[in-house]
Backbone as CSV, one residue per row, in Angstrom:
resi,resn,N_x,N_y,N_z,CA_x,CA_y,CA_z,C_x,C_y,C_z
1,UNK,9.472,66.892,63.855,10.063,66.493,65.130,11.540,66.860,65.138
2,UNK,12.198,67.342,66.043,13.637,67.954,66.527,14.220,67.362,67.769
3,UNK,14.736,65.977,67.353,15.579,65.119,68.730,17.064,66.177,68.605
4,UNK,17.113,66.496,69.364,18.948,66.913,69.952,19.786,66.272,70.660
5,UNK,20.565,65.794,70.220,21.314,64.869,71.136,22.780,66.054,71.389
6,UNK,22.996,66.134,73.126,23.884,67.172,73.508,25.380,65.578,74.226
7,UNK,26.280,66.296,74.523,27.516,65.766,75.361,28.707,66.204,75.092
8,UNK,29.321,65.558,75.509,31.191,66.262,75.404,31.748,65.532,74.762
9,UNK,32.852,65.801,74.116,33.163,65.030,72.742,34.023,64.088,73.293
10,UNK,33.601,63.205,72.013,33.900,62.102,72.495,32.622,61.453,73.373
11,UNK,31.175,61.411,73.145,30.343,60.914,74.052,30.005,59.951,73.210
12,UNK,29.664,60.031,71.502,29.236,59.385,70.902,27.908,59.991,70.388
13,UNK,28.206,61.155,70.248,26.688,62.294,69.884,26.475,62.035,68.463
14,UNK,27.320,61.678,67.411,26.889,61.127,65.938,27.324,60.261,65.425
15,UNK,27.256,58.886,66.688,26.941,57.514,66.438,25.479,57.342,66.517
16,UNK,25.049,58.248,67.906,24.065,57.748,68.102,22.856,58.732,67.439
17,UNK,23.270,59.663,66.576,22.408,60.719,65.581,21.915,59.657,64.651
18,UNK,22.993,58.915,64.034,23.205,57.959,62.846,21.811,57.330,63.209
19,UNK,22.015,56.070,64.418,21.829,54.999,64.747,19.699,55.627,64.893
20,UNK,19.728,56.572,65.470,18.108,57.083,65.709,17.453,57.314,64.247
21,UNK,18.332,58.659,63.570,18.265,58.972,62.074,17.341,57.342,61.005
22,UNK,18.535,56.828,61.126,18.142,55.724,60.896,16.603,54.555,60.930
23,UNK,16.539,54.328,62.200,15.490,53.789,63.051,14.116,54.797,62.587
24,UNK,13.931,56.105,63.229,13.109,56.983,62.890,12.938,57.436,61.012
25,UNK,13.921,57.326,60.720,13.849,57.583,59.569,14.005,59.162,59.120
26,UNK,14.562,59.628,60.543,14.372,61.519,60.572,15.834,61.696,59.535
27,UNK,16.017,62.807,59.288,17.330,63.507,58.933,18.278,63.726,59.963
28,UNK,19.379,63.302,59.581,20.829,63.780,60.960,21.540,65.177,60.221
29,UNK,21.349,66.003,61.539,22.263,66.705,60.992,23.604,66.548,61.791
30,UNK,24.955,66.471,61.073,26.499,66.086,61.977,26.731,67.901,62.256
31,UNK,27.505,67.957,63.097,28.415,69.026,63.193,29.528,68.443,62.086
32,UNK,30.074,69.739,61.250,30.350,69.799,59.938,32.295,70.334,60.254
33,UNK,32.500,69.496,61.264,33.813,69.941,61.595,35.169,69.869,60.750
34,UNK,34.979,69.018,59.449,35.799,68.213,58.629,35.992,70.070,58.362
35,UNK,35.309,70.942,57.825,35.150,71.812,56.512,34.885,73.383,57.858
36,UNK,35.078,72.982,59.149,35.149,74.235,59.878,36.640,75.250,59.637
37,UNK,36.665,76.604,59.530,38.062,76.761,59.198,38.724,77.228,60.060
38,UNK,38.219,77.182,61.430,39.049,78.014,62.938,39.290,76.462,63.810
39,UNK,38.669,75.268,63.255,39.180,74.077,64.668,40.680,73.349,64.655
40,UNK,41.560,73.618,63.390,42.667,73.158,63.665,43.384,74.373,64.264
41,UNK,43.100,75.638,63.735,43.796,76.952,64.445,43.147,76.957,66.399
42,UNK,42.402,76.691,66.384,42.028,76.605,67.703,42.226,75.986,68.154
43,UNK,42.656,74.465,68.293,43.508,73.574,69.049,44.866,73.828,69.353
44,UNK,45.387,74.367,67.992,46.667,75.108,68.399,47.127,76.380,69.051
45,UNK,46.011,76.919,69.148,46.028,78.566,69.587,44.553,78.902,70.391
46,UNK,44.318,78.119,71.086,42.845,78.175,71.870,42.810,79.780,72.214
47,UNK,43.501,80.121,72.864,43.394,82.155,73.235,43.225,82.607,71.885
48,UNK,43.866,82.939,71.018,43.350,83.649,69.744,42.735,83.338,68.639
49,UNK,41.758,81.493,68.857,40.796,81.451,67.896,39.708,81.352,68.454
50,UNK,39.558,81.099,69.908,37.966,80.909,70.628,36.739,81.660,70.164
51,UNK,36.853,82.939,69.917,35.958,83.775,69.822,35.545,83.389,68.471
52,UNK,36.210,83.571,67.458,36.143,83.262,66.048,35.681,81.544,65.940
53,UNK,35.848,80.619,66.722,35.191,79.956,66.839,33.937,79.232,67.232
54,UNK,33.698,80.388,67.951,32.404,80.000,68.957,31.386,81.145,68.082
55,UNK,31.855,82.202,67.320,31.058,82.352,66.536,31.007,82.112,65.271
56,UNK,30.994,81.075,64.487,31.444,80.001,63.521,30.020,79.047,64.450
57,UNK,30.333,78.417,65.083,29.530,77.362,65.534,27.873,77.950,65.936
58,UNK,28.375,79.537,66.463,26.748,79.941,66.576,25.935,80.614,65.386
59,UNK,26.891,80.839,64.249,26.065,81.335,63.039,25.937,79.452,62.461
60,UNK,26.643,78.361,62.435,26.417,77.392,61.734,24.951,76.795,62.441
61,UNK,25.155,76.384,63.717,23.862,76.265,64.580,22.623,76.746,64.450
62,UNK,22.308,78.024,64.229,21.561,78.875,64.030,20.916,78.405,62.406
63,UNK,21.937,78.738,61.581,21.311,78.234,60.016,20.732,76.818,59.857
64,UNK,20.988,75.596,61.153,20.452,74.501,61.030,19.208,74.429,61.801
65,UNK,19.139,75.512,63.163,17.614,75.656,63.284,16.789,76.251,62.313
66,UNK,17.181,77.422,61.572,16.241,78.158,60.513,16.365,77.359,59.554
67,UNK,16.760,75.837,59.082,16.113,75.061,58.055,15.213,74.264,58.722
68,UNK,15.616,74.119,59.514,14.426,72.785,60.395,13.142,73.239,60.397
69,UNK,12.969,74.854,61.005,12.154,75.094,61.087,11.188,75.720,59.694
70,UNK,11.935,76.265,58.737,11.106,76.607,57.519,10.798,75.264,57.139
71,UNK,11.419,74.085,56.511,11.246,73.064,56.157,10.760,72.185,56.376
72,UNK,10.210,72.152,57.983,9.444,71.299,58.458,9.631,69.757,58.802
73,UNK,11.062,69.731,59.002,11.753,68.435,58.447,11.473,67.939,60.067
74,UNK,11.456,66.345,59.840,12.000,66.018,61.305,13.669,65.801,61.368
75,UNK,14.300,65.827,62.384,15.741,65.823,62.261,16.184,65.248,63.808
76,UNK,17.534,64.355,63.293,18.091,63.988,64.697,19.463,65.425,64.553
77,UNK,19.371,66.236,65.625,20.535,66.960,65.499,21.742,66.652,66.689
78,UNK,22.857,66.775,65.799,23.915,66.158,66.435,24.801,67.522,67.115
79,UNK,24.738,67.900,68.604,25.498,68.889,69.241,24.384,70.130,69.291
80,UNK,24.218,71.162,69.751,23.090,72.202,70.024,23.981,73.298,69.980
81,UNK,23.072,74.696,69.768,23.283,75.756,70.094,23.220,76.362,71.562
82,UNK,22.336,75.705,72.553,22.780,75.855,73.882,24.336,75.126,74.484
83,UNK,24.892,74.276,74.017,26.095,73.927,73.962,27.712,74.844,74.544
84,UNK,27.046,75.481,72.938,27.938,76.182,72.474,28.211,77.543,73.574
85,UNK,26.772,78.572,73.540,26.333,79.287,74.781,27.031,79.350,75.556
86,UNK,26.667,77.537,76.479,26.296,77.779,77.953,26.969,77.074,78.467
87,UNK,27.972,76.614,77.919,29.310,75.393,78.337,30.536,75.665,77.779
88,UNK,30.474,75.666,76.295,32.055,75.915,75.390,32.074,77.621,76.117
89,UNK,31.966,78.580,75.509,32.077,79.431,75.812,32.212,79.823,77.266
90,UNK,31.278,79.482,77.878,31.801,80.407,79.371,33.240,79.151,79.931
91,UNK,33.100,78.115,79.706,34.503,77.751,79.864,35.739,78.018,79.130
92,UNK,35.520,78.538,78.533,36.752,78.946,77.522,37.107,80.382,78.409
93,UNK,36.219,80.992,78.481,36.247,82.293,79.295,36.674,82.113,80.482
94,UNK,36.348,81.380,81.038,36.521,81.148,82.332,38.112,80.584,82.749
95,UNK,38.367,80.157,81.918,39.942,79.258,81.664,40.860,80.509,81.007
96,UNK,40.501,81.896,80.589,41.133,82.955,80.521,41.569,82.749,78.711
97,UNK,40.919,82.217,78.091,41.147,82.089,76.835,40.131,82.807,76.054
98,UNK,39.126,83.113,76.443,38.286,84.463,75.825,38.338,86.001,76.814
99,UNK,38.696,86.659,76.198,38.636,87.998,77.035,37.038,88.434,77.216
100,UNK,36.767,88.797,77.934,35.959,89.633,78.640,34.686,90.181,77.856
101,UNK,35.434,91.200,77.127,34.810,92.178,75.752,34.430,91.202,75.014
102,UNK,35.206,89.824,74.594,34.792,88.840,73.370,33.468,88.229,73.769
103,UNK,33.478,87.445,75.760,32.601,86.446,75.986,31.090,87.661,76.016
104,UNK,31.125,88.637,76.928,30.014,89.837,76.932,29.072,89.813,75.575
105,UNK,30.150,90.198,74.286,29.562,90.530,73.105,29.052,89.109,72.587
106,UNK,29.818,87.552,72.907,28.949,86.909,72.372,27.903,86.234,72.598
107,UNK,27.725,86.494,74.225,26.777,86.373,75.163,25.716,87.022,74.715
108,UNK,25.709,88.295,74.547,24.425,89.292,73.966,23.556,88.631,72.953
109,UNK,24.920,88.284,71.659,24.246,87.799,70.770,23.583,86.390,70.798
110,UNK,23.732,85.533,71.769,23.226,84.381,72.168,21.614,84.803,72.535
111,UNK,21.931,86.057,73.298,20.953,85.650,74.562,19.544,86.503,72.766
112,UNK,20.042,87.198,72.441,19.061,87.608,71.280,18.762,86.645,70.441
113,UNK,19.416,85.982,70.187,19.110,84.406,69.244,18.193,83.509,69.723
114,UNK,18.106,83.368,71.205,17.756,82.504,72.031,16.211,82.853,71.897
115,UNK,15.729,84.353,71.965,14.501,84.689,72.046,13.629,84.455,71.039
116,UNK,14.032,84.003,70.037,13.647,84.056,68.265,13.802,82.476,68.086
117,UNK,14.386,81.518,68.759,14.252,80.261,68.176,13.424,79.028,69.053
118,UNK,12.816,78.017,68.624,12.260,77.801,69.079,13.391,75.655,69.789
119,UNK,12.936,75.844,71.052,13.992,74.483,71.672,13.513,73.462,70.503
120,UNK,14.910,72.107,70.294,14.482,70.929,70.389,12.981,70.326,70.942
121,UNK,12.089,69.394,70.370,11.097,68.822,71.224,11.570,67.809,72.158
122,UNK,12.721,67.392,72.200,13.471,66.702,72.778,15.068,66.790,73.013
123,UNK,15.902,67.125,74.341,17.058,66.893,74.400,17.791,65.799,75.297
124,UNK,18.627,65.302,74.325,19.478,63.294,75.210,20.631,64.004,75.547
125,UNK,20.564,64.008,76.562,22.032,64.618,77.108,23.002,62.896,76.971
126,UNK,24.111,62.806,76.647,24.974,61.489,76.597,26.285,61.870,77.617
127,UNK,26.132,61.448,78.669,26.934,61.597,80.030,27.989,60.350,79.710
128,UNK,28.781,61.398,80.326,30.273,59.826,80.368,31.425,60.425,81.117
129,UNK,31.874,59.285,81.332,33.570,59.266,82.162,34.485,59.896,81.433
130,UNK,35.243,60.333,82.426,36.422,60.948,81.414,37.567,59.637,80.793
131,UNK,37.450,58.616,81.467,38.314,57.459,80.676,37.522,57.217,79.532
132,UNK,35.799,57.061,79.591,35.339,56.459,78.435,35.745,58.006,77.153
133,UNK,35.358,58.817,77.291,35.525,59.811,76.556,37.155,60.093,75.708
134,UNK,38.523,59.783,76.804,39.494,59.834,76.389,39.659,58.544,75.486
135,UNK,39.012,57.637,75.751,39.106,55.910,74.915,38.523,56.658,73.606
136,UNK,37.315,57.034,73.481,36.658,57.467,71.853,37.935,58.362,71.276
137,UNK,37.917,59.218,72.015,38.660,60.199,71.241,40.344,59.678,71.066
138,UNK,40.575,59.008,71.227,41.955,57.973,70.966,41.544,57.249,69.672
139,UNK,40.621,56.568,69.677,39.944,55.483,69.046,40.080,56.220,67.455
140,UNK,39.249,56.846,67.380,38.698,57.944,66.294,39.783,58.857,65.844
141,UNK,40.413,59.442,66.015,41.951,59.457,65.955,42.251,60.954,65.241
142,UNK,41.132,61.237,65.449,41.255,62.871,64.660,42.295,64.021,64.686
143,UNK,43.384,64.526,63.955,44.281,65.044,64.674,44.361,65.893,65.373
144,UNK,43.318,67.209,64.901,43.317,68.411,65.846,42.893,67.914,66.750
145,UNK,42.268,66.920,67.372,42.241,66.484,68.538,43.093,65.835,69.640
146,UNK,44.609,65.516,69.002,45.585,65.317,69.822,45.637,65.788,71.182
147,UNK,45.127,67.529,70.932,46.032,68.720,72.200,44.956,68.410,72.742
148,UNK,43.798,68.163,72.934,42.653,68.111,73.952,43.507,67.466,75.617
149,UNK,43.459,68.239,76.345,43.683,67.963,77.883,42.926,67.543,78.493
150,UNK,43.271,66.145,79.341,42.289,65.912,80.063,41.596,66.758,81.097
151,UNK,42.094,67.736,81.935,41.619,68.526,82.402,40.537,69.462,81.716
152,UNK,40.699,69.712,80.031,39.565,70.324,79.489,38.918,69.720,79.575
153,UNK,38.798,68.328,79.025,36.941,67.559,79.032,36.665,67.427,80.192
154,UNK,37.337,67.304,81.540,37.099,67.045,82.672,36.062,68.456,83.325
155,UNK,36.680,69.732,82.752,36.245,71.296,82.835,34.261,71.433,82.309
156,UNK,34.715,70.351,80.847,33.528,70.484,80.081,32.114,69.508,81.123
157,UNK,33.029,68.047,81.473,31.891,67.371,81.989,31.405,68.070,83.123
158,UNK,32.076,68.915,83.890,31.286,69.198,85.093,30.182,70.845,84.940
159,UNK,30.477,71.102,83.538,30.054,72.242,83.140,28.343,71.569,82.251
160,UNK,28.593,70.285,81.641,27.664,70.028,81.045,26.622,69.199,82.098
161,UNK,27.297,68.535,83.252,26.303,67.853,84.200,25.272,69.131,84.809
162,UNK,25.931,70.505,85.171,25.126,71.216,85.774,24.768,71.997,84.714
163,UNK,24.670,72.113,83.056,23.718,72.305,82.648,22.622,71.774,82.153
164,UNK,22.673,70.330,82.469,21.211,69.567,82.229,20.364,69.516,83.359
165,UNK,21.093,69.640,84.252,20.217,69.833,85.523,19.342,71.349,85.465
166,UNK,20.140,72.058,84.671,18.825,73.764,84.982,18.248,73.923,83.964
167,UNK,18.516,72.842,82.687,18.358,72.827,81.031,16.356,73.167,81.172
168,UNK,15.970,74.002,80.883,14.483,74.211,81.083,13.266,74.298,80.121
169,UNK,14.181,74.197,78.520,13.932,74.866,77.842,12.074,73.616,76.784
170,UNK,12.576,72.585,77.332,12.138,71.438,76.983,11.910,70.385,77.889
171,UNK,11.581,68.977,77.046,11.753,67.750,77.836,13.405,67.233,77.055
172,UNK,13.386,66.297,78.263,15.232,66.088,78.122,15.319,64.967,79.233
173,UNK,16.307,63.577,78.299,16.699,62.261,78.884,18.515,62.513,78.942
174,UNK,18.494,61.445,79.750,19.667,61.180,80.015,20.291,60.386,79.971
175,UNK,21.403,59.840,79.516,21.995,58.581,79.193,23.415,58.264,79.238
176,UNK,23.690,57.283,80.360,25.053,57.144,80.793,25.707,56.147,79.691
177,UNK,26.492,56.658,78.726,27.343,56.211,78.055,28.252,54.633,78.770
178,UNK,28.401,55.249,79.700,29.257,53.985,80.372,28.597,53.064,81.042
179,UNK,27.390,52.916,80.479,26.070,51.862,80.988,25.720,51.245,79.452
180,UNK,25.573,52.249,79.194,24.837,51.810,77.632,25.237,51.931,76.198
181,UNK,25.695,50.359,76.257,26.349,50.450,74.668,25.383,50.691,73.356
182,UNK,25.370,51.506,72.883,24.035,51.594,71.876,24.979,51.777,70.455
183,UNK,26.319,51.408,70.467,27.144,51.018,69.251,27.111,49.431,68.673
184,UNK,27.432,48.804,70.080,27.431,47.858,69.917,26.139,46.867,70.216
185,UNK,25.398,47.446,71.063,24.743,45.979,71.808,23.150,46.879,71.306
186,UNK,22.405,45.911,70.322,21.064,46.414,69.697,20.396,46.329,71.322
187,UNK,19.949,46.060,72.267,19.177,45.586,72.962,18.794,46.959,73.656
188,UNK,20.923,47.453,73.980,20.596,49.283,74.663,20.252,50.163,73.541
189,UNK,20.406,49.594,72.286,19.531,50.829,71.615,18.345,50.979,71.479
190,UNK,17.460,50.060,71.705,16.230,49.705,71.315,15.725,49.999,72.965
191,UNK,16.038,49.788,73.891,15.669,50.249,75.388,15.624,52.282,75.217
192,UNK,16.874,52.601,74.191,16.901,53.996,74.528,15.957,54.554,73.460
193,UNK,15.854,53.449,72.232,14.212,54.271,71.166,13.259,53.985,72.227
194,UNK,12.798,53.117,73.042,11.617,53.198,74.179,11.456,54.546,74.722
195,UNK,12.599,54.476,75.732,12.636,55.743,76.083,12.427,57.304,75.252
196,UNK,12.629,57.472,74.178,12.258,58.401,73.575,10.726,58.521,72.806
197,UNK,10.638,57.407,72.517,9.266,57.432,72.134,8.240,57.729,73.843
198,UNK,8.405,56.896,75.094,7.747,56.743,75.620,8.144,58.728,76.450
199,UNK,8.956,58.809,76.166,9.409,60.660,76.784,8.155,61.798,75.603
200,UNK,8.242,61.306,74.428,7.259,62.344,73.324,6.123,61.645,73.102
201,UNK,5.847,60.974,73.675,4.607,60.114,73.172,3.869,60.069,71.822
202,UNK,4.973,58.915,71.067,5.049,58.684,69.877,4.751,57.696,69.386
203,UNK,4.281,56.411,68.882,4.065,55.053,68.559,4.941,54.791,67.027
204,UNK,5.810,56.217,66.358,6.146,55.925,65.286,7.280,54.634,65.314
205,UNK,7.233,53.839,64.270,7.448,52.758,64.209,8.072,51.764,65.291
């Protein structure tokens, strides 16, 4: 089994990897950002590390579908390779921080990757406000995350609402962060394992 949990940072995408991982008993995989070597250069220099970053995240992505799938593992995965695609990238591009020649060439190689792997059996999109999102990412205190503009996550949420709406690739829930505490309050987490079990039709535990 392959739960994906997608959102914009700061949604709470590997609290709530943990919190399922856990419950299910699947494997989490985190995005491995501690040990990435382009995300502090890219906060500081978004125009001349994007590309080098976004392909970093699509060869790391990629090597965590080709274990899932040789291995047979079930896994909660934390952040996707459509993500990366079909939101980071063309907004980065779009905001004039990837040139042209960079987004084209890494588009190609997406769209060839895309044909060879097989979706999540499940994707949780985790929707949120841009106050709740700026509160985590305050909270959590990470430094390359200082320069984040509100206008970027603001760029990202309206980029990630209209890609769950055409997201086709699978079945896929949705979950308003700013409804549902599933950090704190067991009651919304256990409403949102319903929902996933009752979305794959599963009875596991």
């Amino acid at each position: 089994m392959h739960i994906a949990i997608a959102g914009n940072i700061g949604a709470g995408k590997t609290t709530l990897a943990y919190l399922l991982a856990q419950y299910f008993g699947y494997e989490a995989l985190y995005e491995d950002n501690e040990q990435n070597p382009y995300l502090m250069d890219f906060y500081s220099d978004m125009q001349r590390w994007s590309f080098h970053l976004q392909i970093h995240f699509l060869h790391s992505r990629l090597g965590q579908i080709k274990q899932i799938r040789r291995e047979q593992r079930s896994v909660i995965q934390d952040r996707t390779i459509y993500e990366d695609a079909q939101i980071f990238a063309p907004n980065l591009h779009a905001l004039g921080l990837m040139t042209d020649k960079d987004f084209e060439n890494y588009r190609a190689m997406f769209d060839t990757i895309a044909d060879l792997i097989q979706p999540p059996d499940l994707m949780i999109y985790l929707s949120s406000s841009i106050g709740n999102l700026v509160e985590q990412i305050q909270q959590r205190n990470r430094k390359y995350e200082d320069s984040i503009r509100v206008d970027y996550l603001n760029r990202l949420n309206e980029r990630y609402n209209e890609w769950f709406d055409s997201y086709n690739y699978g079945k896929k829930i949705i979950i308003s962060v700013d409804e549902w505490n599933f950090r704190d309050k067991p009651e919304h987490l256990s409403a949102i394992i319903h929902r996933i079990k009752s979305e794959l039709g599963t009875s596991e535990k």
